[in-house]
C-alpha positions, 0 to 999 in steps of 0.5 A, spaced: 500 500 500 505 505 501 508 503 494 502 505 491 502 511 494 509 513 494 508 511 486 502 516 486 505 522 490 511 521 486 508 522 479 503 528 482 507 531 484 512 530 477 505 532 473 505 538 477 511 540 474 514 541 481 521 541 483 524 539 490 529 535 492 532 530 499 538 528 501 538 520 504 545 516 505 549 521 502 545 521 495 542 528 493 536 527 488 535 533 485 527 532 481 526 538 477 523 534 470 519 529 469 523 525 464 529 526 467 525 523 474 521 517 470 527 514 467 532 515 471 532 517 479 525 514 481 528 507 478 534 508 482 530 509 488 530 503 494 523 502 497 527 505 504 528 511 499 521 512 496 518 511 503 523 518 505 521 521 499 514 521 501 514 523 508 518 529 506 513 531 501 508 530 506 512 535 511 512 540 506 505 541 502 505 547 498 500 553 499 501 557 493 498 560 487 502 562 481 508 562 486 504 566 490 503 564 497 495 563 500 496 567 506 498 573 508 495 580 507 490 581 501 487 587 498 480 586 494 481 590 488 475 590 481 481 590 476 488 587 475 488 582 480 494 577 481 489 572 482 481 571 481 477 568 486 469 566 486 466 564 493 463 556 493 459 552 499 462 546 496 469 543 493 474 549 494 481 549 492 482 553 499 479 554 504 479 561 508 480 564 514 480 572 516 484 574 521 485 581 524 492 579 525 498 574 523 495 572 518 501 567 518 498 559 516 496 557 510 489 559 508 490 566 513 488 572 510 488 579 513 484 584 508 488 590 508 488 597 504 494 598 502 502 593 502 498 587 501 502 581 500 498 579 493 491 583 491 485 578 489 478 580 484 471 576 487 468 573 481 462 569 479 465 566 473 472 563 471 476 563 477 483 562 478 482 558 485 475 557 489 476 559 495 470 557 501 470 561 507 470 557 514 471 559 522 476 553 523 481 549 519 483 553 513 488 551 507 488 547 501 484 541 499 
């Protein structure tokens, strides 16, 4: 069962186009392509080492957008936003929480007017993420 998980997580995460890198008895595998993974490290990989792997991408979950971190202050603007979002009830990409101070875990944000950390436009039609407002457990799905 962890084989096929590991696998699973491994080929996401390469899919995803997301590069990361771990250290394991003095061996670096540097994972930034998803030919150069598929064909060469993961294959290089003992058990043992994919088990690391994988407990090392559960340590570290992404929290962003575009490069852009899901938590800090934000500024609602009606134009040029950095990302587009439409509030949904159900099957949210992150769920949010507002905070008035350290806005600092993912899905924590602060509404600011001015310095905000990244600039968000509500919209009922094409977003870029879908965000569900809650009072408890904010973060990414």
């Amino acid at each position: 069962m962890k084989k096929i998980i590991t696998t699973a997580l491994l080929l996401a995460f390469i899919v995803a186009g997301m590069s990361f890198s771990f250290r394991q008895a003095e061996r670096t595998y540097s994972m930034n392509s998803y030919e150069k993974v598929y064909k060469t490290e993961i294959k290089e990989l003992t058990p043992e080492e994919k088990l690391n792997a994988f407990e090392y991408f559960s340590a570290t979950s992404d929290c962003s957008f575009k490069g852009i971190e899901l938590k800090g202050k934000v500024k609602f603007v009606t134009s040029f936003p950095d990302i587009k979002i439409q509030y949904v009830t159900s099957f949210p990409d992150i769920k949010v929480k507002h905070v008035t101070s350290f806005p600092d875990d993912c899905g924590e944000w602060q509404i600011v007017e001015s310095f905000p950390d990244f600039e968000v436009q509500v919209v009922t039609s094409f977003p870029d993420l879908k965000v569900q407002l809650v009072e408890s457990f904010p973060g990414m799905n």
